[in-house]
C-alpha positions as CSV (number, residue, x, y, z in Angstrom):
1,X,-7.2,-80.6,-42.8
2,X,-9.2,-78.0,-41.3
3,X,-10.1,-75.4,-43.1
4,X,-11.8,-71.8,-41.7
5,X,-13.0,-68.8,-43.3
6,X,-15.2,-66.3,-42.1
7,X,-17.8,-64.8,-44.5
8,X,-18.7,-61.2,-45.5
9,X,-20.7,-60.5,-42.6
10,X,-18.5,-62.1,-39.6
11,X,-20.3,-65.5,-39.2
12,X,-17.4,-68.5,-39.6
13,X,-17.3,-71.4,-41.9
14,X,-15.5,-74.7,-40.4
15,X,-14.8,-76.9,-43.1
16,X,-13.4,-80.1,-42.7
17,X,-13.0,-82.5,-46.0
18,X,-13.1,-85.6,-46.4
19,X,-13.0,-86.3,-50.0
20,X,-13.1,-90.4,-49.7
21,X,-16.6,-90.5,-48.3
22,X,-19.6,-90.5,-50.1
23,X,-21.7,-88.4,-47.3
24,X,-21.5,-84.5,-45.4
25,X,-22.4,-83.8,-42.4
26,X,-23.3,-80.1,-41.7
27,X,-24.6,-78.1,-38.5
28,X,-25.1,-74.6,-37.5
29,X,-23.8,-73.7,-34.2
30,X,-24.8,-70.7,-32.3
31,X,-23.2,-70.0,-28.9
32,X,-26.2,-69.8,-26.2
33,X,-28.1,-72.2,-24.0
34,X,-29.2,-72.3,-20.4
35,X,-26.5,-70.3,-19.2
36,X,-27.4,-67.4,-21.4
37,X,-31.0,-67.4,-20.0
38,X,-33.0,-65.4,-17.3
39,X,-35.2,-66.8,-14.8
40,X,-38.2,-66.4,-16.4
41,X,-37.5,-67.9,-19.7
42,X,-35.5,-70.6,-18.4
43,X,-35.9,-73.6,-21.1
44,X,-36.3,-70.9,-23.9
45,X,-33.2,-72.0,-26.1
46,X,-34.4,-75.8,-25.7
47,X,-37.6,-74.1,-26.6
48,X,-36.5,-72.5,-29.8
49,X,-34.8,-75.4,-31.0
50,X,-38.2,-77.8,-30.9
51,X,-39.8,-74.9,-32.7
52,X,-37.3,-74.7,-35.3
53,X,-38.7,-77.9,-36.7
54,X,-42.4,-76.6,-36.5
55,X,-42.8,-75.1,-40.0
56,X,-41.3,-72.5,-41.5
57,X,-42.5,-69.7,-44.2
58,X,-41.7,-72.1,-46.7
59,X,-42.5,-75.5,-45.2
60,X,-44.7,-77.2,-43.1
61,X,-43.5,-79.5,-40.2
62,X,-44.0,-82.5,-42.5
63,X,-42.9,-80.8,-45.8
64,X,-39.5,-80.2,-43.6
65,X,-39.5,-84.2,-42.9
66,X,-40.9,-84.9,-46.2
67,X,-37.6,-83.2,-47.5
68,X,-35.2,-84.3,-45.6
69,X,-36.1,-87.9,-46.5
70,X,-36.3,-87.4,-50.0
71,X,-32.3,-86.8,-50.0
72,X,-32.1,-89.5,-47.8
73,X,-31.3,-87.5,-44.6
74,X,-30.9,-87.5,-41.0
75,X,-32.4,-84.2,-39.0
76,X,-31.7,-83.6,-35.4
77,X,-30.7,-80.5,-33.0
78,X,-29.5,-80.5,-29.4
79,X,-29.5,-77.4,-26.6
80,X,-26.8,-77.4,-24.1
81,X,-25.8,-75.2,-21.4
82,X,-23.3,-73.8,-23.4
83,X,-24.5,-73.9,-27.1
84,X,-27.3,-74.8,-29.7
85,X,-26.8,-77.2,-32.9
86,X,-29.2,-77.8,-36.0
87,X,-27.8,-80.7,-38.1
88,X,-28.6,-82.8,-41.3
89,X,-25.9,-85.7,-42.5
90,X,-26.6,-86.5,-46.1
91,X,-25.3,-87.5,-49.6
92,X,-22.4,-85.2,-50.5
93,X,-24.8,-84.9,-54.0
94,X,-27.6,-83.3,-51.8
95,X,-25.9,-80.7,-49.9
96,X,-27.2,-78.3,-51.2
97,X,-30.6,-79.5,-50.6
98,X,-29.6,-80.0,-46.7
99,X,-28.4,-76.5,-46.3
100,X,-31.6,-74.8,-48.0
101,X,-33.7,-77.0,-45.6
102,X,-31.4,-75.8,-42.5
103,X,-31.4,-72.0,-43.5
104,X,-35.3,-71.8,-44.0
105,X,-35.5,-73.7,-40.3
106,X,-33.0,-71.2,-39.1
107,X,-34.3,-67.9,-41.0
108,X,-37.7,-68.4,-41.9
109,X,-38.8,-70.6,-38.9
110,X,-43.1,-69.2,-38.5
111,X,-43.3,-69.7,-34.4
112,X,-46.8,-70.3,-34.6
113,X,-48.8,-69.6,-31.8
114,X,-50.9,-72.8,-31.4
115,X,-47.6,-75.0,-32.7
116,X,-45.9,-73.5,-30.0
117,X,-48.8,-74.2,-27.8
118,X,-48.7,-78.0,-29.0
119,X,-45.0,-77.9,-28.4
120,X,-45.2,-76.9,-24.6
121,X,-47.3,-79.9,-24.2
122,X,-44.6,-81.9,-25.7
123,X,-42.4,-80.6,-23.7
124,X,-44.1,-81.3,-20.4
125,X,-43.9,-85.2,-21.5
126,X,-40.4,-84.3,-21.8
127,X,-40.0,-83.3,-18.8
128,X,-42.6,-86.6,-17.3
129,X,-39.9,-88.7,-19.1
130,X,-37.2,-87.4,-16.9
131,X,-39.3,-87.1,-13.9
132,X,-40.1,-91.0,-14.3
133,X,-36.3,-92.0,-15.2
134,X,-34.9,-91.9,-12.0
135,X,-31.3,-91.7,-13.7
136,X,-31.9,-89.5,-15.2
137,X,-33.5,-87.5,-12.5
138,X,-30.3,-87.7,-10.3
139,X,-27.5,-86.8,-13.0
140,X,-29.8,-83.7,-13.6
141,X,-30.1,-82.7,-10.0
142,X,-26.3,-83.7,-9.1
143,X,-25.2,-81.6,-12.4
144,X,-27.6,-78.7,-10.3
145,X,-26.3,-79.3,-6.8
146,X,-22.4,-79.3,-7.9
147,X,-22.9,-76.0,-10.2
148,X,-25.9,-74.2,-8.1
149,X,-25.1,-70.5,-7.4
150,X,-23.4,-70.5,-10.8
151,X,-24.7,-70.1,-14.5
152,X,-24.1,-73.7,-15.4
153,X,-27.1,-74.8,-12.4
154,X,-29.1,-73.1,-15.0
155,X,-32.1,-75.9,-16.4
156,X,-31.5,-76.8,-20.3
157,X,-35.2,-78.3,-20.5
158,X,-36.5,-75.4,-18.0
159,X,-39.4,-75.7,-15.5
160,X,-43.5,-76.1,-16.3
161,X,-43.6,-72.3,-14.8
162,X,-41.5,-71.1,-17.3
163,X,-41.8,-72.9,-20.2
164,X,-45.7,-71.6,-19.7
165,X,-45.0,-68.2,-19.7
166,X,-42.7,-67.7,-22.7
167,X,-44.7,-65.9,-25.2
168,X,-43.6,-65.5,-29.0
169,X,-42.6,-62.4,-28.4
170,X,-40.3,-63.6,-25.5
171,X,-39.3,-66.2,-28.1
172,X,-38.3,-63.9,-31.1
173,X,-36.8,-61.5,-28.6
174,X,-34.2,-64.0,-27.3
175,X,-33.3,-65.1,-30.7
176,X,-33.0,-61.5,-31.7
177,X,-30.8,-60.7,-28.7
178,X,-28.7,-64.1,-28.4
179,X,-28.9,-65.5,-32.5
180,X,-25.8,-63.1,-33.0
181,X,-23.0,-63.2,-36.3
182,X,-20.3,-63.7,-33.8
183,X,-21.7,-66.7,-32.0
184,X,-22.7,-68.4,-35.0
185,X,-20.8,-70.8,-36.9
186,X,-21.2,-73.3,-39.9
187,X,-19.8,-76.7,-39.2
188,X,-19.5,-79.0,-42.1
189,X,-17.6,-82.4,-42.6
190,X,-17.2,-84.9,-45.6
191,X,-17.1,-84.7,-49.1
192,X,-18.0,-81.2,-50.0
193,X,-16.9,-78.2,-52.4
194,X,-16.0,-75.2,-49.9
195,X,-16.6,-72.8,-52.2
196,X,-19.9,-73.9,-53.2
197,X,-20.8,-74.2,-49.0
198,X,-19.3,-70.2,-48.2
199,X,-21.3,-69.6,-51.4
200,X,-24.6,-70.9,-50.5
201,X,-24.1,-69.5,-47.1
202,X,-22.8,-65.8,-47.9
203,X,-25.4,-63.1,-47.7
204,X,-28.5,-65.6,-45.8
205,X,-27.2,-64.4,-42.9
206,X,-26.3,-60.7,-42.8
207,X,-29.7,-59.3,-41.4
208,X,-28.9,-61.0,-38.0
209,X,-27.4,-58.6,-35.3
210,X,-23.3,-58.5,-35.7
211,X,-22.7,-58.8,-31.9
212,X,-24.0,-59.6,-28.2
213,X,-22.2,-58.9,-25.1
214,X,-20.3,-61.3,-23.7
215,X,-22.1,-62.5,-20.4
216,X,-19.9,-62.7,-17.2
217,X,-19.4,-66.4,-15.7
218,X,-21.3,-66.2,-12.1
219,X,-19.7,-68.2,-9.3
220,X,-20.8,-68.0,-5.6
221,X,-18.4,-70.7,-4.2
222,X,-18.6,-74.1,-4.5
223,X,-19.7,-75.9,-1.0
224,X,-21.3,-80.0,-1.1
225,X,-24.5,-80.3,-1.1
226,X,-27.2,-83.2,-0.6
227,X,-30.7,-84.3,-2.1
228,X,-32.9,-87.3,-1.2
229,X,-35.6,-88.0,-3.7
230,X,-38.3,-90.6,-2.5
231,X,-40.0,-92.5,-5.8
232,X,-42.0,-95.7,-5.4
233,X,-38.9,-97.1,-7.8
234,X,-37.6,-101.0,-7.4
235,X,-33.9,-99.4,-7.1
236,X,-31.9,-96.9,-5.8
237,X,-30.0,-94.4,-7.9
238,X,-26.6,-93.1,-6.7
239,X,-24.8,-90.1,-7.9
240,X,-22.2,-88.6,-6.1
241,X,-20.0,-85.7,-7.4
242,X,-17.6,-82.7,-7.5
243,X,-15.9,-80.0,-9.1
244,X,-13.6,-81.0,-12.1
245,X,-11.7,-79.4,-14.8
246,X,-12.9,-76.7,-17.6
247,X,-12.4,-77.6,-21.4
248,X,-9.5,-75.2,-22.4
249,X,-7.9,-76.4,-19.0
250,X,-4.0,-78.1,-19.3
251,X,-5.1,-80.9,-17.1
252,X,-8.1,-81.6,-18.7
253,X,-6.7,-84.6,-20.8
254,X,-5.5,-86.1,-17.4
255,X,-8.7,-86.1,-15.4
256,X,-10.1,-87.9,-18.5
257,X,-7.9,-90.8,-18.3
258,X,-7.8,-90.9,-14.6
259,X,-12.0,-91.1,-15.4
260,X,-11.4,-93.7,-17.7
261,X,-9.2,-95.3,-14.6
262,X,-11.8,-94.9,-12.3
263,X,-15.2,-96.1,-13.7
264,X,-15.2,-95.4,-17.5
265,X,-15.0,-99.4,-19.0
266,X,-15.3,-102.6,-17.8
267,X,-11.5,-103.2,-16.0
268,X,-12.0,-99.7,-14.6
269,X,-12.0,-99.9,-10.3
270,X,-15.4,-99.1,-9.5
271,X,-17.0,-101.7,-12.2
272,X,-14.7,-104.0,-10.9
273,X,-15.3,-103.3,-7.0
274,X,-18.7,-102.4,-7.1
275,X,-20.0,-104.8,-9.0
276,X,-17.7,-107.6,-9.9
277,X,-16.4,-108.2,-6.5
278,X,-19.4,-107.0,-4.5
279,X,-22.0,-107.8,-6.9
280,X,-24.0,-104.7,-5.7
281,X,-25.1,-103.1,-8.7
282,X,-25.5,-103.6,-12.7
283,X,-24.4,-100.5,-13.4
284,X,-21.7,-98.0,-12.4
285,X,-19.8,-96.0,-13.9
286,X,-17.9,-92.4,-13.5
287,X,-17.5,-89.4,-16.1
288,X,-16.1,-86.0,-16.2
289,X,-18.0,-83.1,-17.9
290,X,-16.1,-79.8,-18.9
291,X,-17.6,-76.5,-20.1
292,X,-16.2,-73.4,-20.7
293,X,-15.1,-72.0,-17.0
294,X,-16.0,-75.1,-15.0
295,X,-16.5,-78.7,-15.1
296,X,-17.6,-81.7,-12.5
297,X,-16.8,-85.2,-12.3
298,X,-19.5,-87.3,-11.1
299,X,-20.3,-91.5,-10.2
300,X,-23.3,-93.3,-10.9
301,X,-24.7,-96.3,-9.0
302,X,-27.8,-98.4,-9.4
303,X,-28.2,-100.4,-6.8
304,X,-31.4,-102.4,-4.4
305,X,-32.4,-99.9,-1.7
306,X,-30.6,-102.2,1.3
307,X,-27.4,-102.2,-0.5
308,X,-27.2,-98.0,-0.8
309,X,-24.6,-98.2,2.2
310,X,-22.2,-100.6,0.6
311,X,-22.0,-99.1,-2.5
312,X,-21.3,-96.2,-1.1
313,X,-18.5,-97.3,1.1
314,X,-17.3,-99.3,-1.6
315,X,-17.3,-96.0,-3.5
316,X,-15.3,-94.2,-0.6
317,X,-13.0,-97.2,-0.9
318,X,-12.0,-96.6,-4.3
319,X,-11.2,-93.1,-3.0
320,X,-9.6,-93.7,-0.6
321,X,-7.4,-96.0,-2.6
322,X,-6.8,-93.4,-5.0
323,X,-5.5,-90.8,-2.4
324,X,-3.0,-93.2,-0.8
325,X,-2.1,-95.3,-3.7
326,X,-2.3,-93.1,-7.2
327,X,-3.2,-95.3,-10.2
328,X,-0.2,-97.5,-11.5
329,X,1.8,-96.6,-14.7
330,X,0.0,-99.7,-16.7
331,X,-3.4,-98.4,-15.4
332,X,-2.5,-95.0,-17.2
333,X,-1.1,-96.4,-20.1
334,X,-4.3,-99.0,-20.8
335,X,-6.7,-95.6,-20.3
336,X,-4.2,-93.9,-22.9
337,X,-5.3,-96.3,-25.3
338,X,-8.4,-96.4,-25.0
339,X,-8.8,-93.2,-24.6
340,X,-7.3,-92.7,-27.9
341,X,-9.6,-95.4,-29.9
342,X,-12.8,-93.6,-28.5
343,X,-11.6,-90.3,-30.1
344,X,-10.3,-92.1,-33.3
345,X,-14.1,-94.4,-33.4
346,X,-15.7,-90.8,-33.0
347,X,-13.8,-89.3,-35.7
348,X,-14.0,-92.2,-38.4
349,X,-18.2,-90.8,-38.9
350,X,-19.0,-87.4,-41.0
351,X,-21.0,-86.7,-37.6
352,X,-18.0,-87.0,-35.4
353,X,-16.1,-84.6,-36.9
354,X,-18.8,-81.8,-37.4
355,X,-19.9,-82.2,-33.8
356,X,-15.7,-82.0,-33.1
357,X,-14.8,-79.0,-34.8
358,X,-18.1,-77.0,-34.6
359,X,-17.9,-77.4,-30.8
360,X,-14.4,-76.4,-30.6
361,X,-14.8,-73.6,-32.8
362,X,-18.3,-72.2,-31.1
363,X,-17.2,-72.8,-27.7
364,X,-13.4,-72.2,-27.1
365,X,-12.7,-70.2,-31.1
366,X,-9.8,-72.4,-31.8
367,X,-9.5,-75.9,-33.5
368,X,-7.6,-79.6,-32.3
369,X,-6.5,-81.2,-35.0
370,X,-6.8,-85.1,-34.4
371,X,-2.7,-85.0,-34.3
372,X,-3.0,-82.7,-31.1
373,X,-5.8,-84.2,-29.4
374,X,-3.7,-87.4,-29.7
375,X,-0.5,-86.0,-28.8
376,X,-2.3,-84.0,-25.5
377,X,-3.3,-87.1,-24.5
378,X,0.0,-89.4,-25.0
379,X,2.5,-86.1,-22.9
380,X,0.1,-86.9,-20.1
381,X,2.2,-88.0,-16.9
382,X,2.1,-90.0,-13.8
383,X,2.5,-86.4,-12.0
384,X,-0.4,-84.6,-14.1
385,X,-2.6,-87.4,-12.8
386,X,-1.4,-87.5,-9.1
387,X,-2.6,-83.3,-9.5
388,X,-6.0,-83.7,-10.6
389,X,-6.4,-86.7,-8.7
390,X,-6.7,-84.5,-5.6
391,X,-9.8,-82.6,-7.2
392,X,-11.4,-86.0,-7.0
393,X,-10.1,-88.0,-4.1
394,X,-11.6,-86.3,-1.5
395,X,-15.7,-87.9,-0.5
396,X,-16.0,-84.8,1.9
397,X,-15.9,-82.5,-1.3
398,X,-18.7,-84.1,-3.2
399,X,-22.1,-83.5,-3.5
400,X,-25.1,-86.3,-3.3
401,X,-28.3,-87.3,-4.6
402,X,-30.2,-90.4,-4.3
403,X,-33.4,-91.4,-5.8
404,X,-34.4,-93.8,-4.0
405,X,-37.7,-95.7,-1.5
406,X,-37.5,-94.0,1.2
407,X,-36.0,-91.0,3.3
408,X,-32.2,-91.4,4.4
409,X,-29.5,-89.9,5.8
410,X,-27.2,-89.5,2.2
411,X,-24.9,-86.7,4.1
412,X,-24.0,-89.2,7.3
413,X,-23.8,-92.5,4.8
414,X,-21.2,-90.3,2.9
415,X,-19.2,-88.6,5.6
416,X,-19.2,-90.8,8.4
């Protein structure tokens, strides 16, 4: 049972209890990331959360470590496009310990000068490390290429440029301006008292501002576009997407199983084209990524640089197949499943649930129970799927990128 209450000064409490675990999980959620961010601070809310951990008022960088292990805890934070999360999981009898460490982070956080200087530097490895992972390279430029014109082509990790030229003022001004009341919210799952929680949490917050205004979604058309990267690599990286579905959409439970039909597990079409039957590639895969007013669904290859055209015509294959054949009712019926066992795996962890319903409640203000999620995705039919299977069935709508030995024509290989 979820349970929600909003404190004195606006900022919401999602409380979901567990009361045969031994452990908590709890997270502060505020509502801005890359989307939120100008040009010239681009990378600033990835930014702010690696200086969150950099010492405080309070406590050093290793004093906030130090404490964290003494209640035997795990610390971590992530920046999206969409939103920011500070987290701690933890013994139920040291929550209050977890949420004094994530308030003085959150409150009392010092933003250092030379720490912040340190920090950049870290953050330039950072951005080496995806540089030098050619996977990683390509879902980052696809994710770029299928949303650019729009908010969402927006850079979580930012550029060098940037990231250089954000100054602690810059830094404390985009807190003060984005780190609002109503685009916070306190997600905590496990064995907990919610009283004690809305108690430790009433009043900390109140000096933030109340409000922001709401930035408009930007959208200058959607249109495919195609990168070539060359990289003295021993194999080629293939990612080839489109448009998909938005989170609160009422297909979005479809084009998930018809991902899972399509390259999400082992018995899924392009695992078992690409590589079982054609043996040209270790790994491939598909996966569909919603966000509040757009989403994309994209396919991953990794393949030796003389077998790019194959995989790519075996991709167009599976296409193809899809337009003139739809999936089969077993097909949707196996993704159903296990559709519904990754949810249920996910939601069996303190973590899972936290991350569940302090997304939900940051991003879209409304809550899925587990009963909905699973009956959304058991009223899915055979003509939900034949809909969004025309988002996706089409090669001439999707966008390409290849990382890769040398220079090639992705935009004939694709469309011819």
């Amino acid at each position: 049972m979820v349970e929600i209450r909003t404190l004195n000064c606006g900022i919401r409490i999602v409380m979901e209890k567990i009361p045969y675990v031994q452990s908590a999980s709890i997270g502060v959620w505020v509502r801005t990331g890359a989307v939120d961010e100008e040009s010239n601070v681009s990378g600033v809310s990835h930014f702010i959360e690696h200086m969150m951990f950099k010492g405080t008022e309070n406590r050093t960088a290793k004093r906030i470590a130090e404490d964290v292990d003494r209640i035997g805890g795990q610390i971590n934070a992530f920046t999206g496009r969409e939103a920011t999360c500070y987290y701690i999981k933890t013994l139920a009898s040291n929550l209050d310990k977890a949420a004094d460490i994530l308030l003085d982070m959150f409150l009392h956080s010092k933003f250092d000068e030379k720490e912040m200087a340190k920090e950049k530097e870290v953050i330039y490895e950072e951005m080496k490390m995806i540089e030098d992972s050619p996977e990683d390279y390509a879902h980052e430029v696809i994710s770029e290429l299928i949303f650019k014109g729009s908010s969402l082509a927006k850079s979580i990790i930012g550029t060098k440029e940037s990231l250089h030229g954000i100054s602690r003022d810059m830094l404390k001004k985009y807190i003060e301006d984005e780190y609002t009341r109503d685009h916070i919210v306190v997600s905590i799952a496990g064995n907990f008292d919610a009283d004690q929680i809305c108690g430790i949490f009433e009043g900390k917050l109140k000096h933030l501002k109340p409000s922001k205004e709401e930035k408009q979604y930007t959208e200058e058309g959607y249109k495919p576009l195609y990168e070539v990267k060359v990289k003295d690599i021993e194999q080629s990286h293939i990612c080839l997407g489109t448009r998909g579905l938005e989170m609160d959409h009422d297909k979005y439970y479809a084009l998930i199983l018809l991902n899972n039909v399509m390259g999400g597990s082992m018995s899924a079409r392009l695992f078992q084209n690409i590589r079982e039957e054609k043996g040209l590639a270790y790994s491939v895969y598909s996966h569909a990524s919603s966000y509040l007013k757009a989403g994309y669904f994209n396919i991953y290859a990794g393949v030796s640089h003389d077998k790019i055209h194959a995989a790519i015509t075996g991709i167009k294959e599976e296409l193809d197949h899809l337009k003139t054949d739809g999936i089969t009712e077993d097909e949707l019926a196996v993704a159903k499943e296990q559709l519904k066992a990754s949810y249920i795996f996910g939601q069996e962890n303190v973590n899972g649930r936290m991350f569940s319903i302090g997304k939900n409640a940051t991003i879209l203000n409304k809550i899925y129970t587990p009963e909905e999620v699973i009956r959304d995705i058991d009223k899915v039919t055979m003509d939900d799927i034949r809909e969004v299977s025309d988002l996706i069935s089409d090669i001439t709508t999707y966008c390409g990128v290849i990382v890769t030995n040398k220079n090639c024509n992705l935009k004939k290989m694709m469309l011819e």
